[in-house]
mmCIF file of the N, C-alpha and C atoms, coordinates in Angstrom:
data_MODEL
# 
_entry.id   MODEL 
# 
loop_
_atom_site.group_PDB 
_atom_site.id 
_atom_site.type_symbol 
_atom_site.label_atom_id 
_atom_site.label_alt_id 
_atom_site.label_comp_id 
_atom_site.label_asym_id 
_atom_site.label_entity_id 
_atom_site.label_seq_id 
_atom_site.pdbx_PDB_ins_code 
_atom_site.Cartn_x 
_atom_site.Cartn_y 
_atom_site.Cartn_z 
_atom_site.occupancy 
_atom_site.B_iso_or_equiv 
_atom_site.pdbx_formal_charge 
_atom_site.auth_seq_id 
_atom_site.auth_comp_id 
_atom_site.auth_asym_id 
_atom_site.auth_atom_id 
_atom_site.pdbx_PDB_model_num 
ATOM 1   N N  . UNK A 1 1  ? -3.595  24.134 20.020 1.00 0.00 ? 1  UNK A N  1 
ATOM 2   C CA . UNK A 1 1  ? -3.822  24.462 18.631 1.00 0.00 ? 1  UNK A CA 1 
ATOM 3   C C  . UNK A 1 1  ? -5.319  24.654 18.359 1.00 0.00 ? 1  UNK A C  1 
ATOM 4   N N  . UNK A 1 2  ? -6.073  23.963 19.305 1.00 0.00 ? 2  UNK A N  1 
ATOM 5   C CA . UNK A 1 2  ? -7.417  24.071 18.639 1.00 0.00 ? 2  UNK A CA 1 
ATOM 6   C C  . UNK A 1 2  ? -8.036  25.454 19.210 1.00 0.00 ? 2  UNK A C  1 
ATOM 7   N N  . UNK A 1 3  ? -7.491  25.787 20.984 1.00 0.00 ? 3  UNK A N  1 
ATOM 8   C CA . UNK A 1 3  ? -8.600  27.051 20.883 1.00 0.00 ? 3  UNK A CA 1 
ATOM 9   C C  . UNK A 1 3  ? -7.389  28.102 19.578 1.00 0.00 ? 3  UNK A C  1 
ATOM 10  N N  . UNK A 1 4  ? -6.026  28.173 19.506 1.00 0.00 ? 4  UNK A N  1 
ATOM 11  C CA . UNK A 1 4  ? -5.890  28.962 18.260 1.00 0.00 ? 4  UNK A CA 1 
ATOM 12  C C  . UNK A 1 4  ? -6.891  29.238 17.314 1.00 0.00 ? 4  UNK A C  1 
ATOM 13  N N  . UNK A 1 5  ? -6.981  27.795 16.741 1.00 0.00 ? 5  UNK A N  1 
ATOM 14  C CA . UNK A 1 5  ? -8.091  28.024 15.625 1.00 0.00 ? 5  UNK A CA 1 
ATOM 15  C C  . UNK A 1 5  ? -9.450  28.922 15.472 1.00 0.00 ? 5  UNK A C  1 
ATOM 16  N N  . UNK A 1 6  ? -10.107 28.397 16.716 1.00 0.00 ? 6  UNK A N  1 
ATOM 17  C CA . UNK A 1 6  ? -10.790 28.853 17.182 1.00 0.00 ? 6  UNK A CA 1 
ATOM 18  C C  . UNK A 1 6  ? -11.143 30.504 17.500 1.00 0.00 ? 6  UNK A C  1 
ATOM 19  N N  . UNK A 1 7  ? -9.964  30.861 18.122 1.00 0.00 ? 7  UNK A N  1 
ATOM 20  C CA . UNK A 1 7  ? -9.650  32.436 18.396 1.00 0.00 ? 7  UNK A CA 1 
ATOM 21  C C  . UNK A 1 7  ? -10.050 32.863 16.911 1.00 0.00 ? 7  UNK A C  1 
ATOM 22  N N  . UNK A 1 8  ? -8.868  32.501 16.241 1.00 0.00 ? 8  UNK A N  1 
ATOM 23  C CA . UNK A 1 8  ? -8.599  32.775 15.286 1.00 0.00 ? 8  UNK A CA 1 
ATOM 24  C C  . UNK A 1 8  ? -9.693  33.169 13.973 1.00 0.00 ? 8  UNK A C  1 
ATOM 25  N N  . UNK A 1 9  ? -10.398 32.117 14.280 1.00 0.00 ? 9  UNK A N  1 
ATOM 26  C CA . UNK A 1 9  ? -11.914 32.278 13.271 1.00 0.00 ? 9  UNK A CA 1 
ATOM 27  C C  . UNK A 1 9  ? -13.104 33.338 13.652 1.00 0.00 ? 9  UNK A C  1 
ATOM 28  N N  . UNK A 1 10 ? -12.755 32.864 14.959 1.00 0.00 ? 10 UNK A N  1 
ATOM 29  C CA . UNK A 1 10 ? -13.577 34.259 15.691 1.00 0.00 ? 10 UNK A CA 1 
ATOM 30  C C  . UNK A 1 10 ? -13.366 35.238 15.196 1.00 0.00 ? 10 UNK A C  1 
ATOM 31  N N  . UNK A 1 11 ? -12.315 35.929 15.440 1.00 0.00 ? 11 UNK A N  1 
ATOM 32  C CA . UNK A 1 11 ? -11.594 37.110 15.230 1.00 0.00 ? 11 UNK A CA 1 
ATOM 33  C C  . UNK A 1 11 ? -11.482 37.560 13.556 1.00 0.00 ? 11 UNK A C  1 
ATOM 34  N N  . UNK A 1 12 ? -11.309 36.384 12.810 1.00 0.00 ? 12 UNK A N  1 
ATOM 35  C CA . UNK A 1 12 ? -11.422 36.868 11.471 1.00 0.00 ? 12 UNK A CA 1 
ATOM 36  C C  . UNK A 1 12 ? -13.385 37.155 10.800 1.00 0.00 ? 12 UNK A C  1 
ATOM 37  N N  . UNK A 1 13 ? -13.637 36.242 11.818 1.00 0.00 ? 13 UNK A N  1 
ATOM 38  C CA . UNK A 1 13 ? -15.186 36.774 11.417 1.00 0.00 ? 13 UNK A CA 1 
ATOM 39  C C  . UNK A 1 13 ? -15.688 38.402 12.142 1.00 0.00 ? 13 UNK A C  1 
ATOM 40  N N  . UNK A 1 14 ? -15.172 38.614 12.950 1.00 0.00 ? 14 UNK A N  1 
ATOM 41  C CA . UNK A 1 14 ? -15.857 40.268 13.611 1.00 0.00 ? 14 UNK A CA 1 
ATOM 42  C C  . UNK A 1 14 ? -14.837 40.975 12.299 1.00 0.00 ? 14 UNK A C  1 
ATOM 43  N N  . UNK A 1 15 ? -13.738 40.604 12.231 1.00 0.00 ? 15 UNK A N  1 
ATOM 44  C CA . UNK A 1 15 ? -13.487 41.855 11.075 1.00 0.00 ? 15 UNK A CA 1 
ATOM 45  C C  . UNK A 1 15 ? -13.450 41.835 9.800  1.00 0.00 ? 15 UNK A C  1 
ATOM 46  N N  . UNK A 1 16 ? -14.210 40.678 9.069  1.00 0.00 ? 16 UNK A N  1 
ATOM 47  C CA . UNK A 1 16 ? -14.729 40.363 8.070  1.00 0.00 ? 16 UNK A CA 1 
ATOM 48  C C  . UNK A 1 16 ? -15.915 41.596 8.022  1.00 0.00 ? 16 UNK A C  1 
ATOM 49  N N  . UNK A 1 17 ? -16.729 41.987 9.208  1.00 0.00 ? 17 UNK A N  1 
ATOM 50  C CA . UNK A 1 17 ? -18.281 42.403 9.395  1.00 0.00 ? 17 UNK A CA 1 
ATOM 51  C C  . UNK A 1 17 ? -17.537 43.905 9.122  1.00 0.00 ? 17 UNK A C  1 
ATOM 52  N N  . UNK A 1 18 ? -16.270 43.905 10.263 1.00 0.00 ? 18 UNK A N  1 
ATOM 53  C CA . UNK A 1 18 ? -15.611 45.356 10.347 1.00 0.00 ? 18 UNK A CA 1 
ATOM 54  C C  . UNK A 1 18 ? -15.437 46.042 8.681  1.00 0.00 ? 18 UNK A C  1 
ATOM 55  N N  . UNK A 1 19 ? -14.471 45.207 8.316  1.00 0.00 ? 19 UNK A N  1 
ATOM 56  C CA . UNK A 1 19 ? -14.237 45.596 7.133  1.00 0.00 ? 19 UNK A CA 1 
ATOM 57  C C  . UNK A 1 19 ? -14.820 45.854 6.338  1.00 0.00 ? 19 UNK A C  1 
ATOM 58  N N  . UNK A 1 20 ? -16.312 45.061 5.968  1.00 0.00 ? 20 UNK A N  1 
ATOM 59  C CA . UNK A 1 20 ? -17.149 44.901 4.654  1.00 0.00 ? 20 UNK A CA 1 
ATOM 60  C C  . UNK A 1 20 ? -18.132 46.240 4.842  1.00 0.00 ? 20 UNK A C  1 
ATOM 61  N N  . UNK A 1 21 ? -18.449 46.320 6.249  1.00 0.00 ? 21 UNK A N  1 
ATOM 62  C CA . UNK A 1 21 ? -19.108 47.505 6.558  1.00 0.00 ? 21 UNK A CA 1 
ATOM 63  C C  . UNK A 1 21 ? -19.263 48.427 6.657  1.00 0.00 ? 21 UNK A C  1 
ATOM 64  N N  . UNK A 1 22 ? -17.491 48.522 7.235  1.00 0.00 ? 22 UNK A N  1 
ATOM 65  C CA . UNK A 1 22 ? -17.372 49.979 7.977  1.00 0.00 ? 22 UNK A CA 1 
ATOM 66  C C  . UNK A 1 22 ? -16.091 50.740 6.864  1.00 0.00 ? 22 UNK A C  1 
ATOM 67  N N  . UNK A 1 23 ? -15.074 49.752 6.438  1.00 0.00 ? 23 UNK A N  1 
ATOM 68  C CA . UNK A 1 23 ? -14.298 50.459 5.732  1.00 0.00 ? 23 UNK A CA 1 
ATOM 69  C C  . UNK A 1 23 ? -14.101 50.065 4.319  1.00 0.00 ? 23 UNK A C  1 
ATOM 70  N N  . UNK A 1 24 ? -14.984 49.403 3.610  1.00 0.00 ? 24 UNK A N  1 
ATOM 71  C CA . UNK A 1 24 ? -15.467 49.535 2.317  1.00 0.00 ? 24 UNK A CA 1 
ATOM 72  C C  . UNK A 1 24 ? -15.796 50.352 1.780  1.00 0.00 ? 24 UNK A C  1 
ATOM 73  N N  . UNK A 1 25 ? -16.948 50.775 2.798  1.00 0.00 ? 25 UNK A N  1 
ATOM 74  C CA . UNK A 1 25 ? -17.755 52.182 2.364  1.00 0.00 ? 25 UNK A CA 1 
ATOM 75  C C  . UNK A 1 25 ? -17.167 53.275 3.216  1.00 0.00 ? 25 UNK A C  1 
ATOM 76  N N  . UNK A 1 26 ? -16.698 53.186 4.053  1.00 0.00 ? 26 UNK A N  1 
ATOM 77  C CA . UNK A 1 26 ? -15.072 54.511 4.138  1.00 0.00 ? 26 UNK A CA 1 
ATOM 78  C C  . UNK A 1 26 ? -14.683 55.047 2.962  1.00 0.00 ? 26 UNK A C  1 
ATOM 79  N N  . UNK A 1 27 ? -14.053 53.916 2.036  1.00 0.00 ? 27 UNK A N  1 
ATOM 80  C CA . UNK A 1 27 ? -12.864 54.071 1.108  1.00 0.00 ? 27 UNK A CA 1 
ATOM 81  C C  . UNK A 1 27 ? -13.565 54.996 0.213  1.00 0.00 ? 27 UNK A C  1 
ATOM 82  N N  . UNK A 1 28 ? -14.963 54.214 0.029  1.00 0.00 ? 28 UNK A N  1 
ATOM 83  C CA . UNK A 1 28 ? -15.249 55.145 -1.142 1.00 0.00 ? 28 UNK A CA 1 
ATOM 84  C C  . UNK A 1 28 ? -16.183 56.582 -0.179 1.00 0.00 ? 28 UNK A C  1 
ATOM 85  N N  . UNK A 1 29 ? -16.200 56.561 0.673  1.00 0.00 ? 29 UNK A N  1 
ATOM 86  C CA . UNK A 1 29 ? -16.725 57.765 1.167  1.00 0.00 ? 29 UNK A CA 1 
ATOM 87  C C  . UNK A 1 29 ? -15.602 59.248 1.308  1.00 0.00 ? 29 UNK A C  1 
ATOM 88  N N  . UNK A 1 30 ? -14.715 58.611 1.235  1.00 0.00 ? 30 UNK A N  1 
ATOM 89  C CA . UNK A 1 30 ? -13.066 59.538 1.034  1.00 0.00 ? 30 UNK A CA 1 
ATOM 90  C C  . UNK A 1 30 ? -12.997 59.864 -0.038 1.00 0.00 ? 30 UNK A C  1 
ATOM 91  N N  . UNK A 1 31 ? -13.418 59.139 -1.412 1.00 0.00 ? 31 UNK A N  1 
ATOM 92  C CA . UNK A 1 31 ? -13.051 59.742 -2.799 1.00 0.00 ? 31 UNK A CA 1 
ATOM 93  C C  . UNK A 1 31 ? -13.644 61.459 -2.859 1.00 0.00 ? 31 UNK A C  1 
ATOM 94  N N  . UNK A 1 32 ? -12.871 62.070 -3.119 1.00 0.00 ? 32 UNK A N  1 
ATOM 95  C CA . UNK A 1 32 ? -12.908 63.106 -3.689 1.00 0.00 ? 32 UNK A CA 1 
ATOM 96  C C  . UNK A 1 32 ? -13.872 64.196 -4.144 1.00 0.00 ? 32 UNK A C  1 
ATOM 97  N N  . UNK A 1 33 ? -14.233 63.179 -5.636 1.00 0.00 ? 33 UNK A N  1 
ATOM 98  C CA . UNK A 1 33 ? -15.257 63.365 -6.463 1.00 0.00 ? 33 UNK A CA 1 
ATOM 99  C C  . UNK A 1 33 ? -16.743 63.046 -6.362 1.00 0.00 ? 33 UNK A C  1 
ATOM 100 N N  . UNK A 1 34 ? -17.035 62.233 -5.059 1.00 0.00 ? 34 UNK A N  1 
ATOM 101 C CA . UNK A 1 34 ? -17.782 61.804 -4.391 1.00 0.00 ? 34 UNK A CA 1 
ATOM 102 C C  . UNK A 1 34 ? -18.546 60.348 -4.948 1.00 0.00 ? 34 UNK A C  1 
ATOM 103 N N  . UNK A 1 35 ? -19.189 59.653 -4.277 1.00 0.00 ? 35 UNK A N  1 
ATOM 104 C CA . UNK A 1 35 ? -19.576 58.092 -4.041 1.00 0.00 ? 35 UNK A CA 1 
ATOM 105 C C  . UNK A 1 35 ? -20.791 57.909 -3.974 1.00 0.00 ? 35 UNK A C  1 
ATOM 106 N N  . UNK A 1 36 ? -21.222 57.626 -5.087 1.00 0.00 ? 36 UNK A N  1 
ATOM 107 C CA . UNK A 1 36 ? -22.757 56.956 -5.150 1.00 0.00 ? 36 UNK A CA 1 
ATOM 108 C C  . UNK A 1 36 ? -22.682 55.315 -5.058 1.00 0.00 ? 36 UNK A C  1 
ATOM 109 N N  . UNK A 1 37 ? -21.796 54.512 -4.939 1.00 0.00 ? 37 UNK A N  1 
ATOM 110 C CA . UNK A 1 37 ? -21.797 53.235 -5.560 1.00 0.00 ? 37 UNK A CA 1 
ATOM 111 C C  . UNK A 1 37 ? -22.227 52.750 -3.839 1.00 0.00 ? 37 UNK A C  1 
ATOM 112 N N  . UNK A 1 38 ? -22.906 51.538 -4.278 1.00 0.00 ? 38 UNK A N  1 
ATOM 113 C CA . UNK A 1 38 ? -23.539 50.216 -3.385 1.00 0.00 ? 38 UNK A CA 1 
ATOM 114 C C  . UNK A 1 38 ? -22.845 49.172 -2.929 1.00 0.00 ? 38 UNK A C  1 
ATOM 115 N N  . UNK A 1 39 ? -22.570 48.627 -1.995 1.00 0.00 ? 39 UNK A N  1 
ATOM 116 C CA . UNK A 1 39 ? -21.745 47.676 -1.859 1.00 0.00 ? 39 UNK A CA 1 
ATOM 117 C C  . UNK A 1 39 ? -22.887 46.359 -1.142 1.00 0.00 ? 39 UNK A C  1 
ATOM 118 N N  . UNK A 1 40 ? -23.533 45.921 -2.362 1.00 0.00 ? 40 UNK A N  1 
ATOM 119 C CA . UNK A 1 40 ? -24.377 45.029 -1.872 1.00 0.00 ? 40 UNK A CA 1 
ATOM 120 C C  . UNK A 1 40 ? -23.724 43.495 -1.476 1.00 0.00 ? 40 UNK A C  1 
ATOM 121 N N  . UNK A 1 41 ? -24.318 42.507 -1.091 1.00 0.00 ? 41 UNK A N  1 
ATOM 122 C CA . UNK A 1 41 ? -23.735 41.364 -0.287 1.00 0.00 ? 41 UNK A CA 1 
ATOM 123 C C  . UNK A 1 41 ? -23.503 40.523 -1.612 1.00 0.00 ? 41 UNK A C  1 
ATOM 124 N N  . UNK A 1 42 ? -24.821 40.741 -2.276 1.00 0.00 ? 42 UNK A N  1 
ATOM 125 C CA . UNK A 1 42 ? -24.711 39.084 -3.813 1.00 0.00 ? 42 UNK A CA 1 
ATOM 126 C C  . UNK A 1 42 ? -23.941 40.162 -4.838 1.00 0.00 ? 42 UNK A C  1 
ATOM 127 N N  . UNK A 1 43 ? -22.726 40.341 -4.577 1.00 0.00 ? 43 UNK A N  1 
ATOM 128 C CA . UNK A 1 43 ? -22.187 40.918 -6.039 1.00 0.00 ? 43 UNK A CA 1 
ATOM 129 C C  . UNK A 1 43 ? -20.577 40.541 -6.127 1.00 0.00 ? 43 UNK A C  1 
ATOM 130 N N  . UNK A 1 44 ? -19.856 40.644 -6.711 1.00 0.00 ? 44 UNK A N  1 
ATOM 131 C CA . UNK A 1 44 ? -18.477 40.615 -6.825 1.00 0.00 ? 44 UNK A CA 1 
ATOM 132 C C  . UNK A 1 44 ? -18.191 40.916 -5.919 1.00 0.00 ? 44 UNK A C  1 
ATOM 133 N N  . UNK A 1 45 ? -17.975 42.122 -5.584 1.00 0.00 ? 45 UNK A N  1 
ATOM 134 C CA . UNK A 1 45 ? -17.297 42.958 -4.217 1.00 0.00 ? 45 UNK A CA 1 
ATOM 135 C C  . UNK A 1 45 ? -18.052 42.514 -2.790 1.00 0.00 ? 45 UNK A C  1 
ATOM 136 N N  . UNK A 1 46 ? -19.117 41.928 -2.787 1.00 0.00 ? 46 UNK A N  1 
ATOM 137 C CA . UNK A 1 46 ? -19.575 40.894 -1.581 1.00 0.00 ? 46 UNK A CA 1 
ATOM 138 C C  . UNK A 1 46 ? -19.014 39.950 -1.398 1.00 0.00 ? 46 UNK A C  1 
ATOM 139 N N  . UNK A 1 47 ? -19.010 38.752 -3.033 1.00 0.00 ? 47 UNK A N  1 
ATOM 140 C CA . UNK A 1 47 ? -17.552 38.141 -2.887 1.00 0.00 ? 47 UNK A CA 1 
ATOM 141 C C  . UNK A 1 47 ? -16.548 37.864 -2.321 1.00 0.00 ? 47 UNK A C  1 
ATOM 142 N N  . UNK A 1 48 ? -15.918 39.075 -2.810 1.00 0.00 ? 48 UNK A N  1 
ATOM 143 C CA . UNK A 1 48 ? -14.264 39.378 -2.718 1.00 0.00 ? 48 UNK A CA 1 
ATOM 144 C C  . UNK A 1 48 ? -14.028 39.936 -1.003 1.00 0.00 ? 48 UNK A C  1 
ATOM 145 N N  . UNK A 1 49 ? -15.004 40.443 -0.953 1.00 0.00 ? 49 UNK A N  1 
ATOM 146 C CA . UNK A 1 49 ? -14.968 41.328 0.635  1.00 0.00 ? 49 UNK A CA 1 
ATOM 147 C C  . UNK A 1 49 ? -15.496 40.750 1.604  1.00 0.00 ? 49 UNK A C  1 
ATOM 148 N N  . UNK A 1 50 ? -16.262 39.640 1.353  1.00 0.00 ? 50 UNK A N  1 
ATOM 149 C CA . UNK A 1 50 ? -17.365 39.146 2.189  1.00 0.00 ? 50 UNK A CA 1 
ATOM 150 C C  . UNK A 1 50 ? -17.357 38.099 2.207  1.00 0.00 ? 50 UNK A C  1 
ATOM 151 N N  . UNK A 1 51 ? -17.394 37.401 1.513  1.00 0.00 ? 51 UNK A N  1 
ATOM 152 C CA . UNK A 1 51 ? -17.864 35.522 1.302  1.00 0.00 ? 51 UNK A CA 1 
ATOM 153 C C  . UNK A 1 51 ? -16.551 34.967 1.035  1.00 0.00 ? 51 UNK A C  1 
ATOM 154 N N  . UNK A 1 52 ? -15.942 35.437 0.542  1.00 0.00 ? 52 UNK A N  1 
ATOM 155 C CA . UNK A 1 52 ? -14.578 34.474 1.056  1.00 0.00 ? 52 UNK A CA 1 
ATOM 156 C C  . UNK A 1 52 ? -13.520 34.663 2.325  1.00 0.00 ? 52 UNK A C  1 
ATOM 157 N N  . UNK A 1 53 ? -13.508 35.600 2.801  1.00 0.00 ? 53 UNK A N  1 
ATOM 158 C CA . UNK A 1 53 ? -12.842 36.055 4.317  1.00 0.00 ? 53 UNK A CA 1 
ATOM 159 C C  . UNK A 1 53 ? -13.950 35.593 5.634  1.00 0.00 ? 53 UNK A C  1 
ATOM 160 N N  . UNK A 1 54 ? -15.305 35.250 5.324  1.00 0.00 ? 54 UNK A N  1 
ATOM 161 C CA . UNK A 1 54 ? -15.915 34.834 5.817  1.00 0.00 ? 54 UNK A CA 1 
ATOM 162 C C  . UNK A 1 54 ? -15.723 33.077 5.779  1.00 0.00 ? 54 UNK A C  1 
ATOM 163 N N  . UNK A 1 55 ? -15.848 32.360 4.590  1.00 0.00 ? 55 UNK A N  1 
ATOM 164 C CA . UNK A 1 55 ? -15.294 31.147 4.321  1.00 0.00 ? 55 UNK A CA 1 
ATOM 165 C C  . UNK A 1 55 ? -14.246 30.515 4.776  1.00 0.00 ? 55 UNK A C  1 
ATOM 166 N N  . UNK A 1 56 ? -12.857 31.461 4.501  1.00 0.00 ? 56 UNK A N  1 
ATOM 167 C CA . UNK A 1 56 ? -11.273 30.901 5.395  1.00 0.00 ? 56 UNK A CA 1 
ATOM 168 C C  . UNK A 1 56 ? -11.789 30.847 6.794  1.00 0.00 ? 56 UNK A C  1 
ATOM 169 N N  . UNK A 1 57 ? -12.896 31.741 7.224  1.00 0.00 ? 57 UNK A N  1 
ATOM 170 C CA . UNK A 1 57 ? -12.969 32.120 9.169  1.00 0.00 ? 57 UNK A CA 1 
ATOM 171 C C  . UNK A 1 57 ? -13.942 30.747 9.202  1.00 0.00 ? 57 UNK A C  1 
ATOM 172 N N  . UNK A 1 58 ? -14.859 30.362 8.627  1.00 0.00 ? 58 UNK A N  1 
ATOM 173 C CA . UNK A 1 58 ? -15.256 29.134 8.688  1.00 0.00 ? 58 UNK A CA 1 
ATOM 174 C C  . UNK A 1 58 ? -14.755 27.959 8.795  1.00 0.00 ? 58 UNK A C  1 
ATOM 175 N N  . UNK A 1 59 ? -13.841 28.044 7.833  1.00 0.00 ? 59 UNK A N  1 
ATOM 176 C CA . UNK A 1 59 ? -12.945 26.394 7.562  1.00 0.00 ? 59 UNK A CA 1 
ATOM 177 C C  . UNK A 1 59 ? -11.875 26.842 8.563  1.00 0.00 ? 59 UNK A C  1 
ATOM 178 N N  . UNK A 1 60 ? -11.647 27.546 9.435  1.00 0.00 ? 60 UNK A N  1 
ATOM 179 C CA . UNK A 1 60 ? -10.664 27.607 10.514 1.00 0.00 ? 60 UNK A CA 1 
ATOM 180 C C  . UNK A 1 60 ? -11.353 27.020 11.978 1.00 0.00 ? 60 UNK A C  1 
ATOM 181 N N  . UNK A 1 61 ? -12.304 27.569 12.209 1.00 0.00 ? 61 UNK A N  1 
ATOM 182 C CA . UNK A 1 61 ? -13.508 27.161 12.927 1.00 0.00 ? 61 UNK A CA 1 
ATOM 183 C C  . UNK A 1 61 ? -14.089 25.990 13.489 1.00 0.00 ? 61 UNK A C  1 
ATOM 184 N N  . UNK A 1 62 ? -14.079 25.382 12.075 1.00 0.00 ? 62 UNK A N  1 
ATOM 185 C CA . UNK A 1 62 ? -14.457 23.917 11.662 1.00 0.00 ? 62 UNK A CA 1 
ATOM 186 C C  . UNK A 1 62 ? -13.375 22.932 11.785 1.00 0.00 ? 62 UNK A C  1 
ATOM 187 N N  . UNK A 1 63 ? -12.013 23.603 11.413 1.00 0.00 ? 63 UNK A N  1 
ATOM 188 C CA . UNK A 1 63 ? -10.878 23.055 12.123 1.00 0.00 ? 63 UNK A CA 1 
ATOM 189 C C  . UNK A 1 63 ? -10.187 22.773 13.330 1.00 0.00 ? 63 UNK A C  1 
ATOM 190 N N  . UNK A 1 64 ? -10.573 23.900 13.903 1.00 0.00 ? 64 UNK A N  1 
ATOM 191 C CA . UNK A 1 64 ? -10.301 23.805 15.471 1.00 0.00 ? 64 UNK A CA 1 
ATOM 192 C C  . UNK A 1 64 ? -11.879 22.691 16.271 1.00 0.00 ? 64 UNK A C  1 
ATOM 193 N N  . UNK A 1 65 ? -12.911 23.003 15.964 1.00 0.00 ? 65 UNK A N  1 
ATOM 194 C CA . UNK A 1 65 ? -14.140 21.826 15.956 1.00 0.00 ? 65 UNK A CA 1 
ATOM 195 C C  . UNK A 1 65 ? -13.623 20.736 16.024 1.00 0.00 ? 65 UNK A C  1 
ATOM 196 N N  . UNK A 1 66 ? -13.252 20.473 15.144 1.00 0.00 ? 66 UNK A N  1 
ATOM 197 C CA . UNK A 1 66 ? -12.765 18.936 14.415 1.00 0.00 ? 66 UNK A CA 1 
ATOM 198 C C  . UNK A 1 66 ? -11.378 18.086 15.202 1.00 0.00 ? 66 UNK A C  1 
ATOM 199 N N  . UNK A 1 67 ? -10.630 19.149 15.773 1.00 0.00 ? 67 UNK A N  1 
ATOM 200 C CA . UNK A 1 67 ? -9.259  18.289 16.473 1.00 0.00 ? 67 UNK A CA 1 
ATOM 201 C C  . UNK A 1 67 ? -9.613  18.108 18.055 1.00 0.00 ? 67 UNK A C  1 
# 
């Protein structure tokens, strides 16, 4: 159970980086009408995209650590 955890945190942290990076600014690079917007780290959408999928991969981490 613990290297699970472990894996596990790993793996949610590389695509925490994947996601926030690469297909955030995908999504809006596909709109249409075209995409000026920022997807900075200290904002809501850093938040939502970033600091908490980063957080669960932490406290998983720290879990597998810990047993």
């Amino acid at each position: 159970m613990k290297i699970i955890l472990l894996i596990a945190g790993a793996l949610l942290v590389c695509l925490t980086f994947v996601w926030f990076f690469f297909f955030v600014p995908l999504g809006c690079g596909m709109n249409p009408t075209g995409c000026r917007q920022e997807f900075p780290v200290f904002s809501a959408i850093g938040l939502m995209h970033l600091w908490l999928p980063l957080a669960a991969a932490f406290v998983l981490i720290l879990l597998g650590l810990m047993r």
